[in-house]
Biotite code that builds the C-alpha atoms (Angstrom):
import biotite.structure as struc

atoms = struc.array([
    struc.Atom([3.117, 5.143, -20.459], chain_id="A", res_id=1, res_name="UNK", atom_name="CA", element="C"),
    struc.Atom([0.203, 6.510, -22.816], chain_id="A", res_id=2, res_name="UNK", atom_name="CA", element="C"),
    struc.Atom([1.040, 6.843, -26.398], chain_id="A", res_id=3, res_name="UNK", atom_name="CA", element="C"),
    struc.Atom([0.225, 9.746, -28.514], chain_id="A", res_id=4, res_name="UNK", atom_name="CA", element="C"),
    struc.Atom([-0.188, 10.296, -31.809], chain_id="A", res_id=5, res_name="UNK", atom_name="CA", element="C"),
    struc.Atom([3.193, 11.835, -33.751], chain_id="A", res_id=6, res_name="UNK", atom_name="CA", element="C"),
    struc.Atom([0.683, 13.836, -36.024], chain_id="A", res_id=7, res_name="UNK", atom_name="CA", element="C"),
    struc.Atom([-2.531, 15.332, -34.028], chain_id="A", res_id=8, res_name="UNK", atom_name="CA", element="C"),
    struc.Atom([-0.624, 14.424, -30.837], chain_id="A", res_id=9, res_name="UNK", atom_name="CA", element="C"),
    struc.Atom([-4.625, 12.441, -29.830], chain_id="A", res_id=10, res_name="UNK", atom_name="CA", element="C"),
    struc.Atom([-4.088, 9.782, -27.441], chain_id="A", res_id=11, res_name="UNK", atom_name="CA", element="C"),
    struc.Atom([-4.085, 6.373, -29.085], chain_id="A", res_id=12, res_name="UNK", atom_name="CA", element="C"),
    struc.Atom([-5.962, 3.558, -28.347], chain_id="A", res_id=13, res_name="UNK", atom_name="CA", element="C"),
    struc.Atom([-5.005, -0.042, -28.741], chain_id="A", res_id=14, res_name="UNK", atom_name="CA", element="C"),
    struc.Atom([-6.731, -2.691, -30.721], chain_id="A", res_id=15, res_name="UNK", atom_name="CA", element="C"),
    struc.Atom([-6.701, -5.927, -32.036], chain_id="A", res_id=16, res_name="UNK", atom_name="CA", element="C"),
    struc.Atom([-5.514, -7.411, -35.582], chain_id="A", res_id=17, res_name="UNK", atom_name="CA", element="C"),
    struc.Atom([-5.574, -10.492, -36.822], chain_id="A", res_id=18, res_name="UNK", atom_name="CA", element="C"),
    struc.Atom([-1.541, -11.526, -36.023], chain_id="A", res_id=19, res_name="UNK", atom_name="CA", element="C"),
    struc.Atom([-0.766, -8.267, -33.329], chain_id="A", res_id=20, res_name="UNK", atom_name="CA", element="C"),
    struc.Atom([-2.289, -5.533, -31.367], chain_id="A", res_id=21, res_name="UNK", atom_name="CA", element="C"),
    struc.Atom([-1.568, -2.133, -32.178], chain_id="A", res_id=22, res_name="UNK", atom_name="CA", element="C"),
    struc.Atom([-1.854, 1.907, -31.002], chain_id="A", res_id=23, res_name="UNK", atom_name="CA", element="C"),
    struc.Atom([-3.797, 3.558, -33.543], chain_id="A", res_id=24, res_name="UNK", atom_name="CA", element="C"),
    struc.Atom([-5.431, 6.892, -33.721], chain_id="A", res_id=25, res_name="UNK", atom_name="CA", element="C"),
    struc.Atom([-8.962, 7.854, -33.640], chain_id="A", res_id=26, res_name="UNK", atom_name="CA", element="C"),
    struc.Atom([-8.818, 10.781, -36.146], chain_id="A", res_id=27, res_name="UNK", atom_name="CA", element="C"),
    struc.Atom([-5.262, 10.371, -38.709], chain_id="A", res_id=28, res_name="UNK", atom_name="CA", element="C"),
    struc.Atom([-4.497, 6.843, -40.160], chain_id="A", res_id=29, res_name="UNK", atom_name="CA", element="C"),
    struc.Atom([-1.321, 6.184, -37.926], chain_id="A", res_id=30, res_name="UNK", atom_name="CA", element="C"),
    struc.Atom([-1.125, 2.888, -36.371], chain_id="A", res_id=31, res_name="UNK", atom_name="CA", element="C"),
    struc.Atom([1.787, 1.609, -34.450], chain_id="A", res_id=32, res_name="UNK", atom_name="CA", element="C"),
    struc.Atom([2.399, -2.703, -34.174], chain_id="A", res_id=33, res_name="UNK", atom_name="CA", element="C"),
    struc.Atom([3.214, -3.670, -30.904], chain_id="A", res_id=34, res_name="UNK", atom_name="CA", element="C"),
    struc.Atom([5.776, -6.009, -31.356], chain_id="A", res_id=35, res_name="UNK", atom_name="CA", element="C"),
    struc.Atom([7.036, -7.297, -27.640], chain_id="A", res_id=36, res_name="UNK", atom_name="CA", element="C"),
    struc.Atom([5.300, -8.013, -24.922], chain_id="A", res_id=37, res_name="UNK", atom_name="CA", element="C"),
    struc.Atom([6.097, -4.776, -22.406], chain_id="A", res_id=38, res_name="UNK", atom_name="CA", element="C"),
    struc.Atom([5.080, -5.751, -18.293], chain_id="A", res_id=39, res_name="UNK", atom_name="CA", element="C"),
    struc.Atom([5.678, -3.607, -15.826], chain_id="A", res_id=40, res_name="UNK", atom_name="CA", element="C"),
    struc.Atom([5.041, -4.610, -12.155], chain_id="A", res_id=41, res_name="UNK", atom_name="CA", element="C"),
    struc.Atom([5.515, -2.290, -9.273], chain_id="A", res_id=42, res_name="UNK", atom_name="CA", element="C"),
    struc.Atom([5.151, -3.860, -5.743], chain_id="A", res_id=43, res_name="UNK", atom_name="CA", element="C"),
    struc.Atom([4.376, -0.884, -2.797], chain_id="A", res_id=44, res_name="UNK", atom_name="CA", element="C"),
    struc.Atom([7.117, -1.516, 0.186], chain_id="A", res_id=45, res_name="UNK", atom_name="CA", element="C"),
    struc.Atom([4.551, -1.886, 2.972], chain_id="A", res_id=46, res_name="UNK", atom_name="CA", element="C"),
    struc.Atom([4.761, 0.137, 6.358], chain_id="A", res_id=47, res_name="UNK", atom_name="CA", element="C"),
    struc.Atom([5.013, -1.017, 9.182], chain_id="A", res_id=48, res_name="UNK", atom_name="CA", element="C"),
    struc.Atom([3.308, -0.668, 12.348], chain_id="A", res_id=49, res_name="UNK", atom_name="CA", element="C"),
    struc.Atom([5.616, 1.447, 13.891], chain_id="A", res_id=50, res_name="UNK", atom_name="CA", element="C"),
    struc.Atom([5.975, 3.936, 10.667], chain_id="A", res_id=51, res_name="UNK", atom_name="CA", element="C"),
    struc.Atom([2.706, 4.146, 10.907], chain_id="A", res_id=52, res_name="UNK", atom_name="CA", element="C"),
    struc.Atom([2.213, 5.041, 14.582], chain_id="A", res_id=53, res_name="UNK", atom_name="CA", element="C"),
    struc.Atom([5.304, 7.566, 14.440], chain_id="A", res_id=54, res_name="UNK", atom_name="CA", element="C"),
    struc.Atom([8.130, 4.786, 15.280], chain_id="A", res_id=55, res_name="UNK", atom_name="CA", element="C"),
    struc.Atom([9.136, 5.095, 18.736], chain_id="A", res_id=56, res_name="UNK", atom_name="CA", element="C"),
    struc.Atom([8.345, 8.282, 20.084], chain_id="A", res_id=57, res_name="UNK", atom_name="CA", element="C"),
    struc.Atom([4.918, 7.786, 20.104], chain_id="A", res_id=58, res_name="UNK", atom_name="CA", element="C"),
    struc.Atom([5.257, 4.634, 22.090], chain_id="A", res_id=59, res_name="UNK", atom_name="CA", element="C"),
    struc.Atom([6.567, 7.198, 24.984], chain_id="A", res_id=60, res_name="UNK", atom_name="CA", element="C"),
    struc.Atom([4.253, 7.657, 27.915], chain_id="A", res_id=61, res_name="UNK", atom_name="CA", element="C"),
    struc.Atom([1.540, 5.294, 27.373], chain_id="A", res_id=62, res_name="UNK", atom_name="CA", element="C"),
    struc.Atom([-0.468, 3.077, 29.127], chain_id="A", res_id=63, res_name="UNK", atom_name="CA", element="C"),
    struc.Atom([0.828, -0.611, 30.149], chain_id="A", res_id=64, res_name="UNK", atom_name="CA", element="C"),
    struc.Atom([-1.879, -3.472, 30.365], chain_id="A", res_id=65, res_name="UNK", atom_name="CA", element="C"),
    struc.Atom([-2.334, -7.213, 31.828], chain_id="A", res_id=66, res_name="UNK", atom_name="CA", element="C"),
    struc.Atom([-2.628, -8.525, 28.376], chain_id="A", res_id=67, res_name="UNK", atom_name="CA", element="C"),
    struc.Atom([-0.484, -11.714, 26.970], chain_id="A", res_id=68, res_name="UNK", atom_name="CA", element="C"),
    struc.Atom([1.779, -10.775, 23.551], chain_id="A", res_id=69, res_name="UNK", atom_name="CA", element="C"),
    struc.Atom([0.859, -13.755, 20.957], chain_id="A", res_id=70, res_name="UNK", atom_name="CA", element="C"),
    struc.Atom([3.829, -14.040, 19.965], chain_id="A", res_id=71, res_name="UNK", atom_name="CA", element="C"),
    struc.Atom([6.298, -14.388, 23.089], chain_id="A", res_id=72, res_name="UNK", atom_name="CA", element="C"),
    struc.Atom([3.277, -14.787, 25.610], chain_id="A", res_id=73, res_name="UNK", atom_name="CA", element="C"),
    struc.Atom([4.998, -12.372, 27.831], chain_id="A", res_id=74, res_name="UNK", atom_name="CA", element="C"),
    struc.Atom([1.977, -10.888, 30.291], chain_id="A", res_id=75, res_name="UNK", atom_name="CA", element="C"),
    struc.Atom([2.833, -7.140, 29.536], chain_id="A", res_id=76, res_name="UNK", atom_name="CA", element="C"),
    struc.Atom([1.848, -5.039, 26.718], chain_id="A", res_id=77, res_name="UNK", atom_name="CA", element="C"),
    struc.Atom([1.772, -1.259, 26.044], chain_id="A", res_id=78, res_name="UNK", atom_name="CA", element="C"),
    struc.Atom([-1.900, -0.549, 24.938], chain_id="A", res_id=79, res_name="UNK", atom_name="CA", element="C"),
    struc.Atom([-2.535, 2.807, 22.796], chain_id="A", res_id=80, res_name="UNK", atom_name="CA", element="C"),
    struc.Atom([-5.953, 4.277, 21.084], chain_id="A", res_id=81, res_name="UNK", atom_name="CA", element="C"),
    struc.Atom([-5.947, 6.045, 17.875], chain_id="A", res_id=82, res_name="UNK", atom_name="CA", element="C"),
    struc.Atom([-8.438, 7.404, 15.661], chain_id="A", res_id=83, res_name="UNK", atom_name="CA", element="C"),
    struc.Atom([-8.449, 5.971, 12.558], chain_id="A", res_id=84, res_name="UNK", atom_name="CA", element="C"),
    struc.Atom([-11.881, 5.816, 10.701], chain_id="A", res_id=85, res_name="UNK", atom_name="CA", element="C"),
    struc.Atom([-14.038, 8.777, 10.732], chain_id="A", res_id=86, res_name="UNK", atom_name="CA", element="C"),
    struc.Atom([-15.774, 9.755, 13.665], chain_id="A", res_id=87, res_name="UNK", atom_name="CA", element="C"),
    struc.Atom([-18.869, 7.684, 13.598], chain_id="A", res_id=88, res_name="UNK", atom_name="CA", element="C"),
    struc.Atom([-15.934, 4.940, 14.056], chain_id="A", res_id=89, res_name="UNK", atom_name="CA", element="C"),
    struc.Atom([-14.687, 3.302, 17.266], chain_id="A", res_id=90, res_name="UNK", atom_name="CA", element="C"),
    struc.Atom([-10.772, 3.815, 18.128], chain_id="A", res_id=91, res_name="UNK", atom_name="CA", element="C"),
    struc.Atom([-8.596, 1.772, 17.333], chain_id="A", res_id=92, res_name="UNK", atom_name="CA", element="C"),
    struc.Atom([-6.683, -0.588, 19.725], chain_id="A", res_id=93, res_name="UNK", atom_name="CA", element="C"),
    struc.Atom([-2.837, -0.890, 18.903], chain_id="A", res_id=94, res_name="UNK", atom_name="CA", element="C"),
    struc.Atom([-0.767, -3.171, 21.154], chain_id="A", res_id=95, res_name="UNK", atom_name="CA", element="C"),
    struc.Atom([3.162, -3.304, 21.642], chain_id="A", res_id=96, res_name="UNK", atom_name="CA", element="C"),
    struc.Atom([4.576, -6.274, 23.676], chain_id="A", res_id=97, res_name="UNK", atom_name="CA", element="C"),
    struc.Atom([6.788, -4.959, 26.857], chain_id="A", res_id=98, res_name="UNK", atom_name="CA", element="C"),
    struc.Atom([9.178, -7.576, 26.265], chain_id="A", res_id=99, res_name="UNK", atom_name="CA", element="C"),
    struc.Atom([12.385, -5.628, 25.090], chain_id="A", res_id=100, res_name="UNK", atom_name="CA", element="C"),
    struc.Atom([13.744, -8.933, 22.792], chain_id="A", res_id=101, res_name="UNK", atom_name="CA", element="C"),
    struc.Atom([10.088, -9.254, 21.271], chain_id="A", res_id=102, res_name="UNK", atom_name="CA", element="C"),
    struc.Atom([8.422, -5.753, 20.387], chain_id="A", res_id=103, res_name="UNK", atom_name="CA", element="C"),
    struc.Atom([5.688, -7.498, 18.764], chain_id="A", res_id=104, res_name="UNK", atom_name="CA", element="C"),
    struc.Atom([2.962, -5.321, 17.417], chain_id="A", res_id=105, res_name="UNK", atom_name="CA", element="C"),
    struc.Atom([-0.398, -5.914, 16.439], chain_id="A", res_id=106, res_name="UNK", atom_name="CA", element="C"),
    struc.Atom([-4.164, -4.321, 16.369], chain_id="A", res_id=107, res_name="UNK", atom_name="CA", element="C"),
    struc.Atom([-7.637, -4.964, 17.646], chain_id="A", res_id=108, res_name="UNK", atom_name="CA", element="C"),
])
């Protein structure tokens, strides 16, 4: 939230006194105290592989290779390529295990 001045509606900037900070305004004499502390924290839900990649349809129809999972060491995994830098970038490698009970995904 950015607070503006009530008078010449200016954006006010905050500075220090000697017992409080405060909003004041660079061209009119209002000053607002601050007088709680005001946090504010916002934490991103992060996506998952699989949101990323298009969930499960675009694990349809691809390739299967002789690869151990990390996780379950099952010797299966679906292997898929996908461009995700710009194009002076390799592909990237994303990896699905084949075991049904593990689905582990990961990236090389």
């Amino acid at each position: 939230m950015l607070p503006f001045c009530p008078g010449c509606s200016n954006r006010l900037i905050m500075e220090e006194g000697q017992h409080c900070h405060h909003f004041a305004c660079n061209t009119g004499p209002y000053v607002n105290n601050i007088t709680c502390k005001v946090t504010t924290r916002k934490y991103p839900k992060l996506k998952e592989l699989d949101d990323m990649l298009g969930r499960v349809a675009a694990w349809k129809n691809v390739n299967s290779t002789a690869e151990p999972c990390p996780k379950c060491e099952h010797p299966w995994v679906y292997i898929m390529w996908l461009k995700t830098h710009s194009t002076d970038k390799p592909m990237t490698t994303f990896y699905k295990c084949c075991n049904a009970r593990c689905v582990h995904c990961w990236r090389d």
